[in-house]
DRENFI-720597 format. One record per residue (C-alpha): chain; residue in three letters; x, y, z; residue number from 1. Coordinates in pm, whole numbers, plus 50000, padded with zeros to 5 digits. Example, Ala and Ser with C-alpha at 12.3 -4.5 7.8 and 13.67 -1.06 7.14 Angstrom:
<pts>
["A" "ALA" [51230 49550 50780] 1]
["A" "SER" [51367 49894 50714] 2]
</pts>
This chain:
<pts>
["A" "UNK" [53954 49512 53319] 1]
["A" "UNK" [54022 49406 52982] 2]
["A" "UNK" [53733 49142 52978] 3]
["A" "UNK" [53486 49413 53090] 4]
["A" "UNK" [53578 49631 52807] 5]
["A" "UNK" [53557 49348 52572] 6]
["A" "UNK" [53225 49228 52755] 7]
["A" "UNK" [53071 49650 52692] 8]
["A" "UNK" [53206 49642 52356] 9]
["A" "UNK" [53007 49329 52206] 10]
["A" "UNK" [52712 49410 52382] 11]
["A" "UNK" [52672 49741 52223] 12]
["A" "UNK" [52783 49569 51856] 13]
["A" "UNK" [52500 49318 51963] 14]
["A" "UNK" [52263 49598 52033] 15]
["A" "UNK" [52341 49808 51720] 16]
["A" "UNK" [52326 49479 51486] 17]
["A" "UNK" [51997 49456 51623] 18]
["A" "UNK" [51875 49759 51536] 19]
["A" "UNK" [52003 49833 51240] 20]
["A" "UNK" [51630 49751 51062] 21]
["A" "UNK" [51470 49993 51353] 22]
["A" "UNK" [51524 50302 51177] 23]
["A" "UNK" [51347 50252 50819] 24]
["A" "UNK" [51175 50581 50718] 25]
["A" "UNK" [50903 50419 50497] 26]
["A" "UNK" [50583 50560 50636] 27]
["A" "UNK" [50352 50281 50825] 28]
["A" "UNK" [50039 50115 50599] 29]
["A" "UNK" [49762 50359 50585] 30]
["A" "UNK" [49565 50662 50370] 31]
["A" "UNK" [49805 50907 50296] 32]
["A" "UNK" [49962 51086 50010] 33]
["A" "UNK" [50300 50955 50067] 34]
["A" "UNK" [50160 50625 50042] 35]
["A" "UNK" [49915 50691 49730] 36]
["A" "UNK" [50131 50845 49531] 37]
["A" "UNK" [50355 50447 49576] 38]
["A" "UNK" [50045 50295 49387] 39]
["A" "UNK" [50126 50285 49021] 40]
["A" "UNK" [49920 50138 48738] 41]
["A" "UNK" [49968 49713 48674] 42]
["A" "UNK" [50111 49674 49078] 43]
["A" "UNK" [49959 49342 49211] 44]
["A" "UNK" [49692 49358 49501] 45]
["A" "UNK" [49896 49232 49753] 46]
["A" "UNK" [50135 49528 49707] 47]
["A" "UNK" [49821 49737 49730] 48]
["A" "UNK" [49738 49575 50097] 49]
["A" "UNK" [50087 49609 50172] 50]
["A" "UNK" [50135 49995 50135] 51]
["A" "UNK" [49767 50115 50223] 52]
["A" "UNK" [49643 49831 50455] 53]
["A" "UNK" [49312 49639 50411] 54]
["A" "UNK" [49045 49883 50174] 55]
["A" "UNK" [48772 50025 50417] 56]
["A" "UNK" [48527 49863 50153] 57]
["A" "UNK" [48525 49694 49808] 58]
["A" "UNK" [48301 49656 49572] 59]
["A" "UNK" [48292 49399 49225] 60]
["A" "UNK" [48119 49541 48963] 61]
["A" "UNK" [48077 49483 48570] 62]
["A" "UNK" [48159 49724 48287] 63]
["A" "UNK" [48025 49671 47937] 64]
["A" "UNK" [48266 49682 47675] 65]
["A" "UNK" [48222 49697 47319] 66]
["A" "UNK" [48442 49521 47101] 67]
["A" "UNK" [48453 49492 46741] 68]
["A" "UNK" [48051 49478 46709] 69]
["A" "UNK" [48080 49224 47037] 70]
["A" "UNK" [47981 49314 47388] 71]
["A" "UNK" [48063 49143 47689] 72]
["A" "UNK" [48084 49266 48085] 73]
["A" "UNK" [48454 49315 48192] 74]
["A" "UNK" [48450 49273 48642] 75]
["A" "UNK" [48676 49444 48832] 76]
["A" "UNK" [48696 49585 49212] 77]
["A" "UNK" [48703 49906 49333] 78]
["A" "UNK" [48877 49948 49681] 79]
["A" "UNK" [48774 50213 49879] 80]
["A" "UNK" [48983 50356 50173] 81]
["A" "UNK" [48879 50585 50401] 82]
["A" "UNK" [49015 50795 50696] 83]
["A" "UNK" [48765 51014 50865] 84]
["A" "UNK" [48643 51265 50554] 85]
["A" "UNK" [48923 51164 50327] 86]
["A" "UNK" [48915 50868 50066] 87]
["A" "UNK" [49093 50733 49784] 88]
["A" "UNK" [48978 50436 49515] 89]
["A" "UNK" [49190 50200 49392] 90]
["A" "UNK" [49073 50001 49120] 91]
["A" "UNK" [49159 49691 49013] 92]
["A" "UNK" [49128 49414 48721] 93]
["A" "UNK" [49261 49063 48702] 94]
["A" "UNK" [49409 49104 49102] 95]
["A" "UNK" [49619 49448 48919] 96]
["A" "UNK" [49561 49805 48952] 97]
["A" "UNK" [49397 49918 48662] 98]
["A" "UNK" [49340 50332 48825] 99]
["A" "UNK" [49370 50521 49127] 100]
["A" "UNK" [49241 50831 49248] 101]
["A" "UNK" [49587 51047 49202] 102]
["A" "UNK" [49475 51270 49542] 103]
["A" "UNK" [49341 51133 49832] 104]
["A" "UNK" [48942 51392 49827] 105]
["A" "UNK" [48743 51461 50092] 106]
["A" "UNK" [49059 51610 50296] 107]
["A" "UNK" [49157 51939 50425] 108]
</pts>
């Protein structure tokens, strides 16, 4: 009787140690507020990708800056993520995020 106990007794420790990680309450990848509002300015890419999944679209593109009587174009990306009507833009120079829409639009 005793070795039955003992046998019920690890098994549940087992099954507890197991899932102790099961019950995180960090909301999955994906657009929503919860997860925008975890983007802040100079977090890398990959964190990006990590909190709101792959962008719907990118797109590279050049600004001209003007520097001490110099110009030169200055690339960065724009990410673009999209559920249904709602998007947000995340944009990003040098693999960082440079700005992000601070409200996902488009939404109800």
């Amino acid at each position: 009787m005793k070795q039955l106990t003992f046998r019920c007794l690890t098994s549940l420790l087992s099954i507890l140690i197991f899932c102790t990680g099961c019950g995180k309450n960090e909301p999955p990848p994906g657009l929503t507020q919860a997860n925008l509002d975890k983007i802040t300015v100079g977090m890398t890419k990959a964190d990006v990708e990590k909190i709101l999944g792959p962008p719907t679209s990118s797109q590279n593109r050049q600004t001209l800056l003007f520097d001490k009587g110099e110009t030169k174009w200055d690339p960065e990306v724009v990410y673009r993520y999209e559920d249904g009507p709602k998007f947000a833009t995340i944009t990003l120079k040098e693999d960082k995020v440079k700005a992000k829409d601070e409200k996902i639009q488009g939404g109800p």
